[in-house]
Structures are given as structure tokens and as C-alpha cells.
N, C-alpha and C positions, 0 to 999 in steps of 0.2 A: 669826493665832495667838491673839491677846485682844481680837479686834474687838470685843467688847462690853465693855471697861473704856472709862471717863470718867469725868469729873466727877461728871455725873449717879448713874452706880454706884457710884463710891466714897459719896455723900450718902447713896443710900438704902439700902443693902448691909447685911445687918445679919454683923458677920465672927466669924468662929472666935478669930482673935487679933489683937493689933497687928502682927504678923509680927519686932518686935525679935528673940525670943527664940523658937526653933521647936524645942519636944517630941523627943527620936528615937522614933520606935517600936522597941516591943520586937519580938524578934525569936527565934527559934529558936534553938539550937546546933547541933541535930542536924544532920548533915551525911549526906545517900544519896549512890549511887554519878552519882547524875544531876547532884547540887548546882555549881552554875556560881558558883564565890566573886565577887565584886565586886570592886574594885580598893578596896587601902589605904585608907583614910584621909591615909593620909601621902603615897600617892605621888598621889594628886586635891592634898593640898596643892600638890607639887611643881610639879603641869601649872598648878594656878593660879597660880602664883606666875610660873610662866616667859610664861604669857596675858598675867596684868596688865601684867608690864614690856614685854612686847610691843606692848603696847597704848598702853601711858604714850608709849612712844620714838614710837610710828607716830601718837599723835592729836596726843601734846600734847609733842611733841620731848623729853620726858627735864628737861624742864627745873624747878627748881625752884618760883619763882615762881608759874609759868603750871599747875602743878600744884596747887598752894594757890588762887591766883585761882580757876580751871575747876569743883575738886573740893570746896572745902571741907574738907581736910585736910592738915596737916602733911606737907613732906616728910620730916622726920625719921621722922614714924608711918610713911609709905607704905615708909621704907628700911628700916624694923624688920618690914614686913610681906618684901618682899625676901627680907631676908638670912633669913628663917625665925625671927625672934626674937621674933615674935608670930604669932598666925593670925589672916588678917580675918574680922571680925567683920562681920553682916548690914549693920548701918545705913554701915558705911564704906566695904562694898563696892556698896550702892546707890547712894553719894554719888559714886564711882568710873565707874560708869557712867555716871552724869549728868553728871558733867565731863567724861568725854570722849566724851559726844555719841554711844551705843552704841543699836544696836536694841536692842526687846525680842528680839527671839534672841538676837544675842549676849551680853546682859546674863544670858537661861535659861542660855545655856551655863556662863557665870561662877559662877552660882549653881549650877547641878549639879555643879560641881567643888572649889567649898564642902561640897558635901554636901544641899543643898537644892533642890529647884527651886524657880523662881519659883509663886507659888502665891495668883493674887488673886482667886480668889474664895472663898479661907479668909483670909487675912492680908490686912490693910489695908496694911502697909508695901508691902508686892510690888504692889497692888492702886496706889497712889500713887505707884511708883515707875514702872511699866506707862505709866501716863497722860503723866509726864512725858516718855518718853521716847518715846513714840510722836506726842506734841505739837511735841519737837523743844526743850526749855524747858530753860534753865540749873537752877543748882546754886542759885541766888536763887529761883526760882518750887519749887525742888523742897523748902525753907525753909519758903516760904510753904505749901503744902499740907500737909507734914505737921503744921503748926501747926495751921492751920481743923479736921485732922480727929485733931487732940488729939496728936499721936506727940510724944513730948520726944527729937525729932532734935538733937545737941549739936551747933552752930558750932561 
């Protein structure tokens, strides 16, 4: 799927964005009798939300700790991501990924339920994010890279 990220491409890539923050495109209103609507906004929140605790319970047992240790984030943030009283945001659901040890597919999947796909060869985050996890590398090397290639990822 992104056999050609690495190291090497992330160094010499020259990118669209840091992928922090990602544009919508504008889009039509007009509706023909053909027009196939796309699912919510709110209810992709929904599916993500019931993923990630999916996820959290099956990698990394639900448990607090080992959620902070693994991911780099708060479990009080991940429980405000939960109950719907925030929505994740790109850099914490990359961090998310990387703690719990996710392919690049299923990390695409997580981000198209966001609202985004992954996207590295426009955005460096996704582009850094790809590398580590196809590498297999904790939430400490994924620290260290977005550092070398400038990203102000927040511990």
C-alpha cells in the first residue's frame, strides 16, 4: 500500500503540508437525482469512536497506564475522545496508532473515519507516521522522527 515510504523519502520528499492540520475541499451543494450522499460527519465520528475503544480494549487491555506508557496520551484525553466530548485530532490519533502497534491499513482506516485519509505523499505527518508503523517502532522513535523532520508533535 506505501511501499515506497521510508526514511529516505521522508528526507528527500519535498511535501504539500506537515499534515497537522488538513484543508477540506470545497465542494458543491448541488444535488442531481444520481448524487450518492456520503455518510455524516457525525456518524464516521460515531464508527471511530466505537474502533478506537475497540482497539484500545483488544491491543492494549483498556487499561490506563499501559495506554499513556504505549500511546503518549492522557487517559483522561482518550476518555473525553470516548464519551464524544472532544473529537480526535490528527497528531493524537497518529499517536494512537502507534501505541497500539496498528498497520498502515488499519491506521487508513482510522483516518478515513476521521474524515481524512492517510496521505504521505502530500503530508509529512502521515508520511512519518506510515514509516513508523510499517517499521514496527514505539511511540518513543515516533517522538524522535517527528522531531528530525521538524513536526512540533506535543508529549
Amino acid at each position: 500500500m506505501f511501499d515506497h515510504i521510508n526514511r529516505e523519502y521522508i528526507r528527500s520528499h519535498q511535501f504539500k503540508s506537515d499534515g497537522l492540520f488538513v484543508e477540506r475541499e470545497r465542494t458543491s451543494s448541488r444535488i442531481s437525482p444520481d448524487t450518492v450522499l456520503p455518510e455524516s460527519p457525525e456518524k464516521k465520528q460515531i464508527q471511530l469512536r466505537k474502533r478506537l475503544n475497540s482497539l484500545i480494549h483488544e491491543k492494549l487491555g483498556g487499561r490506563s497506564a499501559k495506554i499513556e506508557a504505549a500511546c503518549g496520551v492522557s487517559y483522561e484525553l482518550v476518555r473525553k475522545y470516548m464519551s464524544g466530548d472532544r473529537k480526535v485530532t490528527r497528531d493524537t490519533l497518529a499517536k494512537l496508532c502507534v501505541g497500539m502497534a496498528l498497520s498502515a491499513e488499519e491506521a487508513q482506516q482510522l483516518f478515513q473515519l476521521q474524515g481524512h485519509s492517510l496521505e504521505p505523499d502530500i503530508n509529512r505527518l502521515d508520511a512519518i507516521l506510515v514509516d513508523v508503523l510499517k517499521c514496527g517502532e514505539d511511540i518513543h522513535v515516533f517522538y524522535e522522527e517527528c522531531e528530525e523532520f521538524g513536526l512540533p508533535i506535543f508529549r
